[in-house]
C-alpha positions, 0 to 999 in steps of 0.5 A: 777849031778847024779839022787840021789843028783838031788832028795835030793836037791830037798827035801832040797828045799821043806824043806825050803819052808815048814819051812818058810810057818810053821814061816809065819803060827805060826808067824799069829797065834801067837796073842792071841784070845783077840787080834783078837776080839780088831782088828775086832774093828779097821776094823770096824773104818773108820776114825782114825784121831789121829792114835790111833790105829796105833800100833794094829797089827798081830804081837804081841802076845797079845794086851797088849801093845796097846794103849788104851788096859789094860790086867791084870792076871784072876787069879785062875791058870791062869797067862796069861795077858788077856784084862780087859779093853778098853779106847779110849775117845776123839779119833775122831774115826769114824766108828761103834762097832762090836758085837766081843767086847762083846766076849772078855771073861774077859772085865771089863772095856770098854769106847769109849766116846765122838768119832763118832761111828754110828750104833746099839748095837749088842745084843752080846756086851751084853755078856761080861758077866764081864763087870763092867763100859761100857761108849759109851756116846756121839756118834751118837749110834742109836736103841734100848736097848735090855733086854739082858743087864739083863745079866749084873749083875756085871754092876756097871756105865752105860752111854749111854748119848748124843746118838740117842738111842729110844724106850722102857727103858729094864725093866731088868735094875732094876734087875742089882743089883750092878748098882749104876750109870746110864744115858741115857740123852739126847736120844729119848727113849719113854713110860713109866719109869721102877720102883725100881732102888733100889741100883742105887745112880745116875738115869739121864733120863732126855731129853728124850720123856719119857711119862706116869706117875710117879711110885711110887717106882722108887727109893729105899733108895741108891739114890742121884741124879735122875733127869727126867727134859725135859720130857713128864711125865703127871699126880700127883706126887704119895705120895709114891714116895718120901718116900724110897728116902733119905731127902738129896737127889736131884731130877729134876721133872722140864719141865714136865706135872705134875699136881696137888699138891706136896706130903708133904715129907721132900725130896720135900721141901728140893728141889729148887723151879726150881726142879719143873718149867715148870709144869704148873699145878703143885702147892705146897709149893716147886713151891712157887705157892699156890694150889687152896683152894677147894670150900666147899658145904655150898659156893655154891649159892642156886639155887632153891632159887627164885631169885629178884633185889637187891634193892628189895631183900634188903628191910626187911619184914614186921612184918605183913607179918609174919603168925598170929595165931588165938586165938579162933582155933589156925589156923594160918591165911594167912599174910595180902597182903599189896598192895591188900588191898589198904591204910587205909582211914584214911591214904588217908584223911591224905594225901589229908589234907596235899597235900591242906595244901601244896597247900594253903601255896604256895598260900598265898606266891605267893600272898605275892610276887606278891603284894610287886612286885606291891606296888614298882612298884606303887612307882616308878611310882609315884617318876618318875612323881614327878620328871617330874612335877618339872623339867616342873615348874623349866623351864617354862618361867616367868610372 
């Protein structure tokens, strides 16, 4: 093989192997950018139990046919599929979320509930600036809520339930003004509740370590349901609270530490009597428990009153003891002390007559007594000796 046929055969070689490497390059590129983001979230599963992510791969040209993913058109001259949503409930997966979701441009829709996903939220899952329904309840999620979800404006459902989520409740989410559902139960969020949900329908907060006291307008006129049982919220009930909330509503203020009597508002007395339970200090028409009746000033005992026994104090006075005015001067002279001057002479003379009249009579009876006792006994004496006397004649022996 002469020099020049040596040389074209071997640009024939490297021809052929620049062509393979560009298929092998373009093939690689050929997922589009969502695709890529969605696949971070299967490297960062560590256990997929029910393979339902088998079908995520490299060599599609968008996810849209992967399970789980849902694509649809943007729209404004824009045709290609792009995902708008991701759902995977119920799929026992077992790892964490990345931060690479949040920067799927057009992600409407994103639901991973009841898995085992751990770790934090980043705060760039917070980006998807499109999302409208985000689902992460029922994991093992744990950190904090930043106040970035601000961004969130066309947010409408929120559930974060049944997580290990803590700290302070982001007061950015009363500016989410197409937020009409929100849970956060059964997490161990703490500190006081943010106020002026105003468009949001459903509020369930309940089961957490929120503490302080109730705002005042918590709820505007769209609510339905708010439900802040098993906390540890502490103090009165505002009488303003209840008055933007709807009177069909349904509220849960139960296993708090509220005090003090319930507002009278339509919406509270619409209530069940177990909305307030578990409040001790709570009283009211709702509670079935009556509030106490507040002790009036005219109650009180009189303290500076001197005090006596009761027998004492319930003997009327005398009319004696009254003040007597004096006709000559009209000076009023002192009340006459009956037990310093002693009883009347006359009132003594009286009572000494009747003590010897007693006397006398008791002794003319004793004497009365004493003489019939005597007389029969005289008598008996006499008929025994009497008796002696005859029996002595009737057996002594003849002349």
């Amino acid at each position: 093989m002469n020099s020049s046929c040596f040389n074209l055969y071997l640009w024939w070689r490297v021809l052929v192997v620049l062509v393979f490497i560009c298929g092998v390059v373009v093939q690689s590129l050929g997922l589009n950018t969502d695709g890529v983001l969605l696949l971070s979230f299967k490297y960062s599963v560590l256990s997929d139990p029910l393979g339902v992510l088998g079908s995520w791969n490299y060599n599609d040209e968008n996810p849209c046919s992967w399970n789980g993913v849902t694509c649809a058109s943007p729209g404004e001259g824009n045709n290609d599929s792009r995902v708008i949503g991701l759902a995977l409930p119920n799929s026992q997966l077992l790892g964490s979320i990345p931060a690479d979701l949040g920067m799927i441009e057009f992600l409407q829709y994103l639901d991973l509930s009841n898995n085992s996903l751990n770790g934090s939220l980043s705060f760039s899952l917070f980006n998807a600036s499109q999302l409208r329904n985000l689902d992460l309840s029922n994991n093992l999620i744990s950190g904090h809520l930043p106040e970035t979800m601000g961004s969130l404006q066309n947010l409408q459902l929120l559930n974060l339930s049944d997580n290990a989520l803590a700290g302070k409740l982001p007061v950015s989410l009363t500016t989410l003004q197409s937020l009409t559902v929100v849970s956060l139960k059964n997490n161990y969020f703490s500190d006081g509740l943010p106020s002026k949900f105003n468009s949001v329908q459903v509020l369930d907060l309940s089961s957490n370590l929120i503490n302080g006291s109730l705002p005042p307008d918590i709820g505007g006129y769209s609510l339905r349901y708010l439900n802040l049982s098993y906390n540890r919220l502490s103090g009165e009930i505002p009488p303003q609270f209840g008055e933007k909330i709807p009177v069909n509503a349904t509220i849960d203020l139960s296993f708090n530490n509220l005090t003090g009597e319930i507002p009278e508002s339509n919406v509270f007395m619409n209530q069940e009597s177990s909305s307030f339970s578990g409040n001790l200090d709570l009283c009211g028409q709702p509670t079935k428990n009556p509030c106490p009746i507040p002790s009036s000033p005219f109650d009180l005992p009189n303290t500076t009153a001197p005090t006596s026994p009761p027998a004492i104090a319930a003997i009327p006075k005398s009319i004696d003891s009254t003040p007597a005015t004096n006709p000559d001067d009209g000076s009023v002279s002192k009340p006459r002390q009956e037990g310093s001057q002693g009883l009347r002479p006359g009132t003594i003379i009286g009572i000494v007559i009747g003590d010897i009249a007693g006397i006398g009579i008791l002794a003319v009876v004793f004497f009365y007594v004493y003489r019939l006792i005597k007389r029969k006994n005289v008598e008996s004496t006499l008929k025994k000796e009497a008796n002696s006397a005859k029996d002595t004649v009737s057996f002594s022996p003849s002349s």
